[in-house]
N, C-alpha and C positions, 0 to 999 in steps of 0.2 A: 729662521728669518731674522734679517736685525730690522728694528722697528725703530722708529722713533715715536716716544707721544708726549707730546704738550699737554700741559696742565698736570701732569703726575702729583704736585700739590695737593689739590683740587679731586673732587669727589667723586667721579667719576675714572679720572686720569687714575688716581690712585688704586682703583677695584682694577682697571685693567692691564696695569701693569704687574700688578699682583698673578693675576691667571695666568699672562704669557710669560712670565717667567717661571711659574710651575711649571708650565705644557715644555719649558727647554727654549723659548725665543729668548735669542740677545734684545736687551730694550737699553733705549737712552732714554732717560725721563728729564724732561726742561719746565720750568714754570720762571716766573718773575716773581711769587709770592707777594704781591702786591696785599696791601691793609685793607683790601674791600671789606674782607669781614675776617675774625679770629685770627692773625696767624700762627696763636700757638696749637689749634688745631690743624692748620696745613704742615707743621712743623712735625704735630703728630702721627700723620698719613707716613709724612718722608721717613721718620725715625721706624715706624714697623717695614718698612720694606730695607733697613740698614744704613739708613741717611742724617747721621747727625748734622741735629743745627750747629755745632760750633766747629764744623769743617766746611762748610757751605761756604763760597763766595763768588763774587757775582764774574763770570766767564770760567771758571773753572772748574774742570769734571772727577767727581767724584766719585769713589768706587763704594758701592754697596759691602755693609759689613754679614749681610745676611744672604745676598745672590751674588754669584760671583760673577752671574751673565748681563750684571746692571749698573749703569753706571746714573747719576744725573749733574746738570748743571743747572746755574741758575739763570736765568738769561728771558729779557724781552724780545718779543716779538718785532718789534718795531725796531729793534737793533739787528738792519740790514746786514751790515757786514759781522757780526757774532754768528745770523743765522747763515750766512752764505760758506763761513769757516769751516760752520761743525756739519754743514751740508758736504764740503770737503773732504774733510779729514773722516765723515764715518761710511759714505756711500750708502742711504741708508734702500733696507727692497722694500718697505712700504713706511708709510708716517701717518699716523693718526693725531689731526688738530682739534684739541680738546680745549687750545688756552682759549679765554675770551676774556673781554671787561662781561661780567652774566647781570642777570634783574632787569626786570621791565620797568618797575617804578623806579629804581635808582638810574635808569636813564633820562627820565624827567628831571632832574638835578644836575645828572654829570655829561650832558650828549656828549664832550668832546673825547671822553675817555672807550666811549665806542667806537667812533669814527680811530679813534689812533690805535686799536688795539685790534677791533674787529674786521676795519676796513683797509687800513696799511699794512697792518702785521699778517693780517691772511696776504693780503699783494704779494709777502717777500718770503710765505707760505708757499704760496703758488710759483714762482719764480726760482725759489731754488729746488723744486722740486721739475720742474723744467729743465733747470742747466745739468743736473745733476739725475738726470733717467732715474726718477725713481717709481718704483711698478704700479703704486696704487697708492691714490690718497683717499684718504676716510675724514671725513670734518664734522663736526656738530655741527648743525641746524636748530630748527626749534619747533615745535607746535605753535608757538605764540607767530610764525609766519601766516599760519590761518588768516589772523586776525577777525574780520569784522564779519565772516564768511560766516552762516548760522547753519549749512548744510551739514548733516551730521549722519555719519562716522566721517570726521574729515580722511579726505581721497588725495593722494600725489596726484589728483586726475582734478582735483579744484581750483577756482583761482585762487593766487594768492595775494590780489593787486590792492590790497585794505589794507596794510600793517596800521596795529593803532599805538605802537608803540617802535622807538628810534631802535630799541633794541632788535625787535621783530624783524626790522626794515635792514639793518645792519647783516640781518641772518640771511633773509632773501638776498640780500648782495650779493652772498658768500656763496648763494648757490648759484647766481649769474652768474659772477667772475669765473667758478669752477669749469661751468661747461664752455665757455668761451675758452679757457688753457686747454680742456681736453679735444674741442671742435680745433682748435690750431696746431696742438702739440701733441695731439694723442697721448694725452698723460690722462689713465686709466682716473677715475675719480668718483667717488661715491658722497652722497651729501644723509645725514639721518637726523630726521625730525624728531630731538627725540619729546616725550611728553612725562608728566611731571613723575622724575624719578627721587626716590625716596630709599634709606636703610641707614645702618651702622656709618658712621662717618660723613653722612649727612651736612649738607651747606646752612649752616644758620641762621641764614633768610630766608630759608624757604619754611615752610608753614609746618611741617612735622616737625622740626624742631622748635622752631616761636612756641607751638602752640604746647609742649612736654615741659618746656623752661619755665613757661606762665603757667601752668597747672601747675607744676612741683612747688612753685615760691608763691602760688593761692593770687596772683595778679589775672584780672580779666585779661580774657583773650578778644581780638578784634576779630567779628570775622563779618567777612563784605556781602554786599549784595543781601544784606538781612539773610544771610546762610543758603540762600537758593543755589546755590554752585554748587557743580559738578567737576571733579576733575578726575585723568587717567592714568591713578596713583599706579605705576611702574615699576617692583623690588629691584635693589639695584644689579644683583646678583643676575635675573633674566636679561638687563639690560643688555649688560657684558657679555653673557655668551653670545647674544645677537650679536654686537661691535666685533667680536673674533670671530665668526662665522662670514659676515661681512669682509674683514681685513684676508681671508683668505680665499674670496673670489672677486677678483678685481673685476667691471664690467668688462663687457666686449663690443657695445655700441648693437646697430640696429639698422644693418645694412638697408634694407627694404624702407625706411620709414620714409613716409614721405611727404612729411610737412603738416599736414593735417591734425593729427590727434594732439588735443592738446594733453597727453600725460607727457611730460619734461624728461621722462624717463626711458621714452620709445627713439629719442633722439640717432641720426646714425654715431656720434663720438661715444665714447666709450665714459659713461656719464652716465653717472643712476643715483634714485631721491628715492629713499624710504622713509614710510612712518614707522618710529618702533615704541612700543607702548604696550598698553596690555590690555588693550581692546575688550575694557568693562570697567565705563564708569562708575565713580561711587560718591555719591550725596557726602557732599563737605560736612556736615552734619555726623553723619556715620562714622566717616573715618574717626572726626573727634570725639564720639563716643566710644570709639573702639581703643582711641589714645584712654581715655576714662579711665576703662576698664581695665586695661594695664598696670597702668598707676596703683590704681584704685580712688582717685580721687575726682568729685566732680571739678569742671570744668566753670570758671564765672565769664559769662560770654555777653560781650558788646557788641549790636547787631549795628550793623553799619551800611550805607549804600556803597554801591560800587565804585573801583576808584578810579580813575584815566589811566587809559593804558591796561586795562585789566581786561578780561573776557569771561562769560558766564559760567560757559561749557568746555572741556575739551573731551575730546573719545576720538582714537585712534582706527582706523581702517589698514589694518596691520596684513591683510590678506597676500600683498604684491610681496613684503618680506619669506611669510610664511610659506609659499606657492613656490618662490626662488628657494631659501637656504632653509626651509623647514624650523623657522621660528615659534618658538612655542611657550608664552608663559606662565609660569607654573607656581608660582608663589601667592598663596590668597591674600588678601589686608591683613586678616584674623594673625597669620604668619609672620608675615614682613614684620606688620607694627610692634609687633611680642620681641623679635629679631631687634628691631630698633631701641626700643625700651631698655631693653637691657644693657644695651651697647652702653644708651646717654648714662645710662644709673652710671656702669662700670666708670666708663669714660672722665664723666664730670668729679665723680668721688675719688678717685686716681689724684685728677688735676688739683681738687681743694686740697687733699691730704700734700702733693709736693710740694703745692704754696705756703701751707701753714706750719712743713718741716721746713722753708727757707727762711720765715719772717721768725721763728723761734730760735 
C-alpha cells in the first residue's frame, strides 16, 4: 500500500512509519516540525528513518537515505493547496493523521493554534481525501475526549459531551467531522482514542520524560492532584501494531443500525472509534517509582493540586478493539520504562557529546 502519515516528526508518526516500511509499504511522511517542543529531537526521529535536516525544505519531498520506499515533506496542514498537490501527485490507498497542535494545558495559552491546526487542517484532511478516493482514513483522537465522564473503563459506548479541555473538544470535532465525510462520502474512516502513550523517542511534555530529565539533574518533580492519579501508561511499540492492524481493515459501516444505540461506532457509514490503551491502570506514584528504580536515583517530588484541564483517572476499555482485530498488549511498565531509560541515557549523552564536539 502507499500510505500517507502526518506527523512522522512526532512520536508516534515516527514508530509507525518505521514498521510499515519494514513490512514493504511505500509511506510519504509530512509534518510542519513546528517549536512546540525540541525540534532537535524531531529532527532526530527524521534522521533514523534517512531524513537529513539540511535537505529538508518546506514543500519539498525528500527521499529517505535509509528506505528506498520513503519519502517525506515538510508541510502544514492548513496549507490547503500543498495538501490538495501531494493528495495529487501520490493518489495515496489509505492516510494516517497523526499531525496536531497536542497538550491539554498548553491549549489553555495557545487555543488559536488548535482551532488552525486541529480544526482547519483536519477540514483539508478530510477534503482531499474525498476528492481524491482514498480507502481508509485513520486519525488520532484522544482519551482526554472522556473528559469530565468518571465511568470507568471508559467505553466508545460513553458520553463524550464534558471536554474539560479546548484540546479534548478540538478531538471530539475530529471525530464529528469524520463521520459526517464518511455518512456523505462513504470515505471508509476510523477515529483512535489513543491513552497516554509512552517509550524511546518519547514527547517531552509528557510526564515520562519531565519526570527522567528532573531526576537525572536532582530538580523536584511536580506531580498533581498530590499524586492520586492514575493513568493508562501504553508502550509505544503495542500502540503501533494496533494503528497497522487498524490501517488494514478499513470499516464497512452497519447496515441494520438503527439510530438507537448510542456507541458512535454501530453507525450505518462506514465509521468506527476505538479506545487503544493497555487496559491496566497504574498509580502515578508507581510508575515514578519504577522511573527511580532505573535510574537508580530518588525522585524529589512537589505534591501539587490538580490543574485545569487535567483529569484524575484514565483506563481504557479496549475490549471492542481486541474483539475486531485481536489487539493485545504486551509490554509491562517493569519493560517499557527499562526500554525508555535507556533510550533518554543513549539519546541525551549522544546530543551533549555533539554539542560539546561543536562549541570546541
Amino acid at each position: 500500500m502507499k500510505i500517507l502519515i502526518t506527523g512522522t516528526a512526532g512520536f508516534i508518526g515516527f514508530h509507525l512509519a518505521q514498521m510499515l516500511l519494514e513490512r514493504g509499504d511505500t509511506v510519504v511522511g509530512l509534518d510542519s516540525i513546528n517549536d512546540y517542543y525540541d525540534i532537535q529531537l524531531k529532527y532526530g526521529r527524521l534522521a533514523m528513518t534517512g531524513i537529513p535536516y539540511d535537505k529538508i525544505k518546506y514543500g519539498k519531498v525528500v527521499h529517505s537515505d535509509v528506505y528506498p520506499n520513503y519519502r517525506f515533506i515538510q508541510l502544514n496542514l492548513e496549507d490547503k493547496s500543498g495538501i490538495d498537490r501531494l493528495f495529487e501527485e501520490e493518489q495515496f490507498d489509505a492516510v494516517v493523521n497523526l499531525a496536531a497542535q497536542a497538550g491539554v494545558r498548553y491549549s489553555l495559552e495557545n487555543p488559536l493554534a488548535y482551532i488552525d491546526s486541529n480544526i482547519v487542517g483536519f477540514t483539508h484532511i478530510l477534503e482531499a481525501c474525498r476528492n481524491h478516493n482514498t480507502g481508509h482514513l485513520v486519525y488520532a483522537s484522544s482519551s482526554s475526549v472522556y473528559g469530565a465522564n468518571s465511568q470507568m473503563p471508559f467505553s466508545t459506548s460513553h458520553s463524550v459531551n464534558h471536554p474539560v479541555s479546548l484540546y479534548a473538544a478540538s478531538k471530539k470535532s475530529n471525530e464529528l467531522m469524520a463521520h459526517t465525510y464518511s455518512h456523505l462520502f462513504n470515505i471508509p474512516t476510523t477515529g483512535l482514542r489513543f491513552f497516554t502513550v509512552y517509550g524511546p523517542w518519547g514527547r517531552p511534555d509528557m510526564a515520562p520524560m519531565i519526570f527522567t530529565s528532573k531526576i537525572i539533574k536532582g530538580d523536584p518533580i511536580k506531580v498533581f492532584n498530590y499524586g492520586d492519579m492514575q493513568r493508562d501508561f501504553t508502550f509505544i511499540d503495542d500502540i503501533v501494531e494496533g494503528i497497522v492492524s487498524v490501517i488494514d481493515n478499513p470499516p464497512k459501516g452497519n447496515p441494520d443500525w438503527n439510530g438507537e444505540a448510542p456507541d458512535p461506532s454501530s453507525a450505518k457509514a462506514p465509521y468506527k472509534i476505538y479506545n487503544i490503551g493497555n487496559s491496566n491502570p497504574v498509580k502515578l506514584m508507581d510508575f515514578i517509582e519504577t522511573i527511580e528504580n532505573n535510574l537508580g536515583i530518588k525522585a524529589k517530588k512537589e505534591l501539587l493540586p490538580i490543574q485545569p484541564g487535567d483529569v484524575p483517572s484514565t483506563y481504557a476499555d479496549t475490549s471492542e478493539l481486541e474483539n475486531d482485530l485481536g489487539y493485545k498488549p504486551e509490554t509491562s511498565i517493569d519493560q517499557g520504562v527499562k526500554e525508555f531509560v535507556k533510550w533518554y541515557r543513549d539519546f541525551y549523552k549522544e546530543s551533549k557529546s555533539i554539542v560539546e564536539s561543536q562549541e570546541s
